[in-house]
Structure formats: C-alpha cells, structure tokens
LOMIKOL-734659 format. One line per field, with one value per atom (N, C-alpha, C, CB): residue in three letters; x, y, z; residue number from 0; atom name. Coordinates in pm, 1 decimal. Glycine has a CB too. Example, Ala and Ser with C-alpha at 12.3 -4.5 7.8 and 13.67 -1.06 7.14 Angstrom:
2
resn = ala,ala,ala,ala,ser,ser,ser,ser $
px = 1319.0,1230.0,1320.0,1130.8,1285.0,1367.0,1290.0,1408.4 $
py = -569.0,-450.0,-330.0,-447.3,-225.0,-106.0,3.0,-59.8 $
pz = 780.0,780.0,780.0,904.6,708.0,714.0,787.0,572.5 $
resi = 0,0,0,0,1,1,1,1 $
name = N,CA,C,CB,N,CA,C,CB $
END
This chain:
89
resn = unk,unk,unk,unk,unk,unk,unk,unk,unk,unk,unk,unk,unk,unk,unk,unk,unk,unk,unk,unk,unk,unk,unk,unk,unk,unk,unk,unk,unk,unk,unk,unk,unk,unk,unk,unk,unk,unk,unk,unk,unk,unk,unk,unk,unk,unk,unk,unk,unk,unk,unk,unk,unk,unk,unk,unk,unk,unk,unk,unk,unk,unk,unk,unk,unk,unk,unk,unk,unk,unk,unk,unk,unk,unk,unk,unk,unk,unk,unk,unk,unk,unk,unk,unk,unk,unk,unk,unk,unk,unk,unk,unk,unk,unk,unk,unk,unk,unk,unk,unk,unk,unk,unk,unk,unk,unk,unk,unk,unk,unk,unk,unk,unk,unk,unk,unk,unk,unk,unk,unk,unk,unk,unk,unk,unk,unk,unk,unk,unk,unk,unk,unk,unk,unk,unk,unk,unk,unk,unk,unk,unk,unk,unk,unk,unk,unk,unk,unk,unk,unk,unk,unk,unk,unk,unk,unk,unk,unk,unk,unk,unk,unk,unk,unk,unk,unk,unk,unk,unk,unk,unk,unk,unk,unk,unk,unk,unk,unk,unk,unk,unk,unk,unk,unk,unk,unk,unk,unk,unk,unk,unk,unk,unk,unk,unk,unk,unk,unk,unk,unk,unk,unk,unk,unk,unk,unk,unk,unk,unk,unk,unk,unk,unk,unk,unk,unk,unk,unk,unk,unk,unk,unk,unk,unk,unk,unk,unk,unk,unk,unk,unk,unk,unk,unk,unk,unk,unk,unk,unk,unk,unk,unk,unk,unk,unk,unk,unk,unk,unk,unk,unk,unk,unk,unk,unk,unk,unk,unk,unk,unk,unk,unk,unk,unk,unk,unk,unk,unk,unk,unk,unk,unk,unk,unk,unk,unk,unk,unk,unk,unk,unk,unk,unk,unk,unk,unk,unk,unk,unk,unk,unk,unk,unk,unk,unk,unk,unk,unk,unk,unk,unk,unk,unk,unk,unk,unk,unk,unk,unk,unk,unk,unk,unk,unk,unk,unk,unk,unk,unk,unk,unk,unk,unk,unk,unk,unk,unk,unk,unk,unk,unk,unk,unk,unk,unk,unk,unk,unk,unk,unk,unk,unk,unk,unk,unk,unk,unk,unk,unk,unk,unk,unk,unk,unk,unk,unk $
px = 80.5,0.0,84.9,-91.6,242.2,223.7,291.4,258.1,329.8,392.3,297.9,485.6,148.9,45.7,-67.7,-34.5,-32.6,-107.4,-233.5,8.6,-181.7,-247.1,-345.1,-167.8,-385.8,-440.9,-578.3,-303.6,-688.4,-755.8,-778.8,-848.6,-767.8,-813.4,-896.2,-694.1,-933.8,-1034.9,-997.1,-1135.5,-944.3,-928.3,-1071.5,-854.9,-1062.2,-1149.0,-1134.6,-1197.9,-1208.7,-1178.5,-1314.2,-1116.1,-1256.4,-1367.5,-1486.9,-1302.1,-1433.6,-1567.0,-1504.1,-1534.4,-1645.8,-1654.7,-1545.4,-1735.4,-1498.8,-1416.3,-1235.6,-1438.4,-1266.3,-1113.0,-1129.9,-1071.9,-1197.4,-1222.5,-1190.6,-1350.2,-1272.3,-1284.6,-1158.2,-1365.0,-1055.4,-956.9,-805.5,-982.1,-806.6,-743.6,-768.6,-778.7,-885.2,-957.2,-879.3,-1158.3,-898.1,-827.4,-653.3,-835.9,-661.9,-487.2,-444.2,-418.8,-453.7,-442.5,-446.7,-563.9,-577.5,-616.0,-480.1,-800.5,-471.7,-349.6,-204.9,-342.5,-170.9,-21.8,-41.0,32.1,-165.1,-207.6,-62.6,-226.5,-143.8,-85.2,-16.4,-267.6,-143.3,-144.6,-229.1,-48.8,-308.7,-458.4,-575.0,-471.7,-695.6,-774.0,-801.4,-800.1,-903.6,-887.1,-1061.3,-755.8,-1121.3,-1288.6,-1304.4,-1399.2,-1414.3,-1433.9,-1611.7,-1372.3,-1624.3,-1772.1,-1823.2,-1771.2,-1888.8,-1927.3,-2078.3,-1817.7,-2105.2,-2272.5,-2287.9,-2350.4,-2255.1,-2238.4,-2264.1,-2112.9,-2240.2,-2317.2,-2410.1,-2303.4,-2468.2,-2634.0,-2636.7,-2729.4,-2720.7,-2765.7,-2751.6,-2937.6,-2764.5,-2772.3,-2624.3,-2877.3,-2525.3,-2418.3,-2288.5,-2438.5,-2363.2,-2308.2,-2310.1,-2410.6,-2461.6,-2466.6,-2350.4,-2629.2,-2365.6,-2265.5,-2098.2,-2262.3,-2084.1,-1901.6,-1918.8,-1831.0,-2016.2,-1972.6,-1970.2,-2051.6,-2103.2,-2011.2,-1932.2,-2036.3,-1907.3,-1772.9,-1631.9,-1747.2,-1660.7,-1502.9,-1570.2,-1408.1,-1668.0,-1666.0,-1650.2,-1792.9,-1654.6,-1621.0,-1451.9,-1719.7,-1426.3,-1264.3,-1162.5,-1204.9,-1092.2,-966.9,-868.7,-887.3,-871.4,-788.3,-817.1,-689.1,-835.2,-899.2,-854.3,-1038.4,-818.1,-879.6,-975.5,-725.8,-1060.2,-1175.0,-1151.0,-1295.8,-1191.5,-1166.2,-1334.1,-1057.1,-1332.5,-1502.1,-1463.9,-1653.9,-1624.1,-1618.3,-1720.7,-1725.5,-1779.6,-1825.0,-1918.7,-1852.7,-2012.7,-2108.9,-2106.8,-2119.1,-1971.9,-1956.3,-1919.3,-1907.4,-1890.1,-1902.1,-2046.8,-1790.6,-2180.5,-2278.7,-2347.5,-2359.5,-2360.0,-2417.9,-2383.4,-2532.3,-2277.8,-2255.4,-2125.8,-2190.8,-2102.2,-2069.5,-1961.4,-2162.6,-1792.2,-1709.5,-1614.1,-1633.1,-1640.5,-1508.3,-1447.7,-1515.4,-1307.8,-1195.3,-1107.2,-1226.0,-1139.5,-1058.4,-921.0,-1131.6,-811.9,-720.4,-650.6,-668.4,-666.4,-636.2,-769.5,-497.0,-757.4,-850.6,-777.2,-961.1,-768.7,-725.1,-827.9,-571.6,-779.0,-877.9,-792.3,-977.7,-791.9,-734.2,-802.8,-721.4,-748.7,-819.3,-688.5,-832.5,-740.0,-643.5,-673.0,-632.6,-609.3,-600.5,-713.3,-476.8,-798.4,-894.5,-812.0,-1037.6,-926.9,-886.8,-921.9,-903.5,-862.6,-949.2,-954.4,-876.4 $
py = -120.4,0.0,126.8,-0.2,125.8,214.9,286.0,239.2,170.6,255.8,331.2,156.7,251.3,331.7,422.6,223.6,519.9,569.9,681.2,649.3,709.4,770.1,695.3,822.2,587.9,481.5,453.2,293.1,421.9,328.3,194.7,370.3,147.1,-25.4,-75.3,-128.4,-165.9,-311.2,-410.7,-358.0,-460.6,-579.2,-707.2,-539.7,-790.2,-885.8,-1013.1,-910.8,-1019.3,-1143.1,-1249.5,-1109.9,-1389.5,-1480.9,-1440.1,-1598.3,-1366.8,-1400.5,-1255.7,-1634.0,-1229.7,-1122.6,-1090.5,-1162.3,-1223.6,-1251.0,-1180.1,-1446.2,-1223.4,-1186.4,-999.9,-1328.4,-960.3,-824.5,-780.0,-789.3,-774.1,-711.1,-701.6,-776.8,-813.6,-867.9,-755.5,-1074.4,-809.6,-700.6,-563.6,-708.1,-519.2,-369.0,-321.8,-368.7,-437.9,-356.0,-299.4,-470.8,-454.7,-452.0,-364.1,-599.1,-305.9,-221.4,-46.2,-266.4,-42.1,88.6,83.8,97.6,-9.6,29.6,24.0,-86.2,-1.5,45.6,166.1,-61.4,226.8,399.2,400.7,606.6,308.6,311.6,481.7,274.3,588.5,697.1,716.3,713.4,612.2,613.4,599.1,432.3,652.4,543.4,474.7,509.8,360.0,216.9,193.5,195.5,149.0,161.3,-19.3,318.7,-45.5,-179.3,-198.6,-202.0,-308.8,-324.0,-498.3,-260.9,-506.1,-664.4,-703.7,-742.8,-809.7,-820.6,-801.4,-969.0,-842.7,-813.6,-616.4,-878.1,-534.7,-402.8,-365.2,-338.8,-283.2,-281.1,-205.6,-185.6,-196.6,-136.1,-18.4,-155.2,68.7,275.3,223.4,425.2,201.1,189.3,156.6,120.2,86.6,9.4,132.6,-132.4,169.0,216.1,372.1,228.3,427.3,502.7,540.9,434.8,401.2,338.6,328.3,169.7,281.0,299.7,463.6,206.4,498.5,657.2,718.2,738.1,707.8,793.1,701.5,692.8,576.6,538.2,539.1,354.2,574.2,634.1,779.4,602.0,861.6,1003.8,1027.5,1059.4,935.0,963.9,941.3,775.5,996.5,1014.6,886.0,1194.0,839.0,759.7,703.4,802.4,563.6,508.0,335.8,543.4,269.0,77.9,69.3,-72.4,-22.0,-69.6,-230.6,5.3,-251.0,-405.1,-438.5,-412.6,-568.1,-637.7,-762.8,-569.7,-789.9,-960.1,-974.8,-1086.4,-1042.4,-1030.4,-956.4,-1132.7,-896.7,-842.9,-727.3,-825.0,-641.6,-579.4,-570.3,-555.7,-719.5,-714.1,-767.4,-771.0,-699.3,-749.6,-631.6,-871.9,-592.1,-514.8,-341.4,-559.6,-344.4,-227.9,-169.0,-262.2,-16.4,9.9,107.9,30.5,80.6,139.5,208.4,22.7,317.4,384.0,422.8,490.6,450.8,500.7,391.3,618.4,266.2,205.3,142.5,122.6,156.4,137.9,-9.7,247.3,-95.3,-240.9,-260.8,-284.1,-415.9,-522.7,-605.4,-591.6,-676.4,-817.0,-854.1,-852.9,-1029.6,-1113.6,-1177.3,-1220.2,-1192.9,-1249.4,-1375.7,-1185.0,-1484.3,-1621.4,-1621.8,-1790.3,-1610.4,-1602.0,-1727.2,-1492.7,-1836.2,-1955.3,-1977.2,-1996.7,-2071.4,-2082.7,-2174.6,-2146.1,-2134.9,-2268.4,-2374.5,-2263.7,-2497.8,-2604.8,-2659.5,-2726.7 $
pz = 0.0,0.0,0.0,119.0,78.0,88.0,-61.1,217.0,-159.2,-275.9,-392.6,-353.4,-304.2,-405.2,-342.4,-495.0,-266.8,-165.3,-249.2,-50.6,-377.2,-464.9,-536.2,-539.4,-505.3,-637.4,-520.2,-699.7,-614.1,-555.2,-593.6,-540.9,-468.2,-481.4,-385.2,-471.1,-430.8,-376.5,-366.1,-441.9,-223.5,-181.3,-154.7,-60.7,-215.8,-173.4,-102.1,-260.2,21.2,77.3,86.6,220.6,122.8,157.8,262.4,211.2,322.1,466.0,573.0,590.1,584.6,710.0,774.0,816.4,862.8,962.1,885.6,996.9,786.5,723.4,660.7,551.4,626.2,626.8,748.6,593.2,850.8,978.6,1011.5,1080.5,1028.3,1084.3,970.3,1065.4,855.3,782.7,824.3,652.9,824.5,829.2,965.5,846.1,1090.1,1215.3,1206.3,1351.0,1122.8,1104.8,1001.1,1061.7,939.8,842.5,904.7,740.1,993.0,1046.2,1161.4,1116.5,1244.7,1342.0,1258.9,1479.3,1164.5,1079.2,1011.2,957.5,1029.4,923.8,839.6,1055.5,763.0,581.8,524.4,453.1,563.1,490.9,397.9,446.9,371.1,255.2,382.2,107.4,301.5,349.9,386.1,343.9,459.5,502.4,542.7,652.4,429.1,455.5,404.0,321.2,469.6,508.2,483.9,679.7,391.0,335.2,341.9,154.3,410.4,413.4,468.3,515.8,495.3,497.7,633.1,445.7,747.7,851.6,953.3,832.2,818.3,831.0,825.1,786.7,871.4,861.4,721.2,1004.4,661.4,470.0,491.0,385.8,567.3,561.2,579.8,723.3,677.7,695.7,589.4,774.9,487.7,358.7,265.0,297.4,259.2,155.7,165.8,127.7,275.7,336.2,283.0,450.6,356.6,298.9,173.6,351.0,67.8,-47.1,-113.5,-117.8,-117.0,-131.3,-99.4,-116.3,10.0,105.0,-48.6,383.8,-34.1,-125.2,-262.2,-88.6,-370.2,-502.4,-480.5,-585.7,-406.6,-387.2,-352.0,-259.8,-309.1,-240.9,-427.9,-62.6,-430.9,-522.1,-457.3,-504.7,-376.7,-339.4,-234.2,-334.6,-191.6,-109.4,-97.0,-148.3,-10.5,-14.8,107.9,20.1,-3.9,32.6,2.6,-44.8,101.1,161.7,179.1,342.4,103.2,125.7,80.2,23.9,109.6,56.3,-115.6,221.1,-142.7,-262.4,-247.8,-325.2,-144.1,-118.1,-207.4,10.3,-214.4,-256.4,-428.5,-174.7,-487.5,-603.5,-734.6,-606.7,-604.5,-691.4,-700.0,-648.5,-828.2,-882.7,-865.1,-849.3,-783.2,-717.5,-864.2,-520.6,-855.3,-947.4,-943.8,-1003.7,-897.6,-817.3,-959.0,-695.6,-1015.4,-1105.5,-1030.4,-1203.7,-1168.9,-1130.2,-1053.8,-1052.1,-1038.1,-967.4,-1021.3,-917.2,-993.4,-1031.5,-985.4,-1007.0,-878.9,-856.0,-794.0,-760.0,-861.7,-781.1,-747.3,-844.1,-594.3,-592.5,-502.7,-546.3,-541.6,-445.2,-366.5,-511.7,-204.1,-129.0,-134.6,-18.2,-96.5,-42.8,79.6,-183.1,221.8,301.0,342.1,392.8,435.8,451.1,536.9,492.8,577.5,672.8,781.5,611.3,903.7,1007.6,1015.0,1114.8,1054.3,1028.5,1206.6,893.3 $
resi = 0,0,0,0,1,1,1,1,2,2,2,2,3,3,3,3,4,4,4,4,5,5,5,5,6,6,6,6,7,7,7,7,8,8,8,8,9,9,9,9,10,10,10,10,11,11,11,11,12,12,12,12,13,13,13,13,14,14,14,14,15,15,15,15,16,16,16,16,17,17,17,17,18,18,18,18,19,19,19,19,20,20,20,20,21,21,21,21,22,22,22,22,23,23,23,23,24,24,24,24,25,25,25,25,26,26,26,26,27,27,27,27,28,28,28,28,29,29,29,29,30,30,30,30,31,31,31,31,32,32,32,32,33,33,33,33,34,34,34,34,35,35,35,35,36,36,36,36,37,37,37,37,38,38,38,38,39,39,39,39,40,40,40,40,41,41,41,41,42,42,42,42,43,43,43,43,44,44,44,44,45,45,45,45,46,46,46,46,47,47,47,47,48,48,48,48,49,49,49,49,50,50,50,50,51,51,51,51,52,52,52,52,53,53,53,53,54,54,54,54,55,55,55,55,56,56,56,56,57,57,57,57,58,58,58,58,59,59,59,59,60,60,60,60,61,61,61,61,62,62,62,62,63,63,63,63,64,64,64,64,65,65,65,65,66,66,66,66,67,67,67,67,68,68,68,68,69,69,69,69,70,70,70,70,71,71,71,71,72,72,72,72,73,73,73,73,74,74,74,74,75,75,75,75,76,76,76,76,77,77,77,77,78,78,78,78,79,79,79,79,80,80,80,80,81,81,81,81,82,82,82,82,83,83,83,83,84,84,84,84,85,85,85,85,86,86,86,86,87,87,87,87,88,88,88,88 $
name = N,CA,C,CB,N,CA,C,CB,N,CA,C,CB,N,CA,C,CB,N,CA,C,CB,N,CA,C,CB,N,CA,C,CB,N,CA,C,CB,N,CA,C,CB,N,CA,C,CB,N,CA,C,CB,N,CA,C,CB,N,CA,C,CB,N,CA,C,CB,N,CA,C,CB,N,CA,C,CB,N,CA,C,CB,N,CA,C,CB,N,CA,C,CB,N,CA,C,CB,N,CA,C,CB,N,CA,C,CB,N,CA,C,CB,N,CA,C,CB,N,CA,C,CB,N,CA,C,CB,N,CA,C,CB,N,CA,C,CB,N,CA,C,CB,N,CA,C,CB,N,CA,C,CB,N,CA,C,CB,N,CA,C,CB,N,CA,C,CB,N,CA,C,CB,N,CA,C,CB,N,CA,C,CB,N,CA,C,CB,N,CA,C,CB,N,CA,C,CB,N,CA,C,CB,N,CA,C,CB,N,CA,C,CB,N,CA,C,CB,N,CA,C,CB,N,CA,C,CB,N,CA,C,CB,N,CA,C,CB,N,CA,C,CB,N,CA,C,CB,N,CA,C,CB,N,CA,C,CB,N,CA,C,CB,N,CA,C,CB,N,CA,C,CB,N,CA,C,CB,N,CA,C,CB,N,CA,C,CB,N,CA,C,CB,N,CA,C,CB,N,CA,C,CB,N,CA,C,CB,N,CA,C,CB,N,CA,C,CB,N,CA,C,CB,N,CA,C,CB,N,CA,C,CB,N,CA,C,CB,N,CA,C,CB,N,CA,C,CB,N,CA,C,CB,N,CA,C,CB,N,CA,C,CB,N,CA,C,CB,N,CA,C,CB,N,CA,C,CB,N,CA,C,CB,N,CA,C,CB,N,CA,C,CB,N,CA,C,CB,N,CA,C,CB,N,CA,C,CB,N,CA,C,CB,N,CA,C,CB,N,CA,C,CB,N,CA,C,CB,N,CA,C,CB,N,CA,C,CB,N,CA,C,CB $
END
C-alpha cells in the first residue's frame, strides 16, 4: 500500500471474519490512505454510506467480501485483488 497511496483499490476477501480482521490490522499500521471496510455483517444505511464515502474519495482501499461485487458500481478504480487467506481447520 504504501507505494500506491495515490491509487484506488479493492481488496477482496472470503468471509466477514477476514475483512474485519485485515480492516483492524491495516487501520493500526495507518498506511497513509484510506482504510474503509464493506461486508454483509453491516447494517444497509451503513453500507450504503461506505460505499459513497469510497466512489467520492480520489484515493482510497476498500476491503469487502463479494457483497460488494454485486451489482454495485465502483469507477476510477485502479487495482482489484482477491485475497483467499487460509482458513482454520
């Protein structure tokens, strides 16, 4: 993150639990960007919220799970990745 502090991106993960968990860990190293967090687990005014706040921002990561890749409609974005972080067994 921090060589692209100008860019926006969208991180995607499997499940709630791995958002949240990135989202804390991310906010306590303050990158210097942004750090907004979207998953089902939010209530809908709250969602709908975080997503404008990050299509209005010039530069932003937004971290979700697929929730966020249905139907929703994010320009200007400059990376997508998809995490699959390891589960527990």
């Amino acid at each position: 993150l921090k060589s692209h502090l100008k860019h926006k991106i969208m991180v995607f993960f499997s499940t709630c639990s791995q958002v949240r968990f990135v989202y804390e860990l991310f906010c306590a190293l303050q990158p210097g960007t942004p750090i907004l967090s979207l998953h089902g687990r939010i209530h809908q005014d709250r969602r709908t919220s975080i997503y404008f706040d990050y299509t209005q921002r010039p530069h932003a990561v937004l971290l979700a799970t697929d929730l966020a890749s249905r139907g929703l409609d994010f320009p200007n974005v400059d990376w997508v990745i998809q995490v699959d972080a390891p589960e527990d067994s």
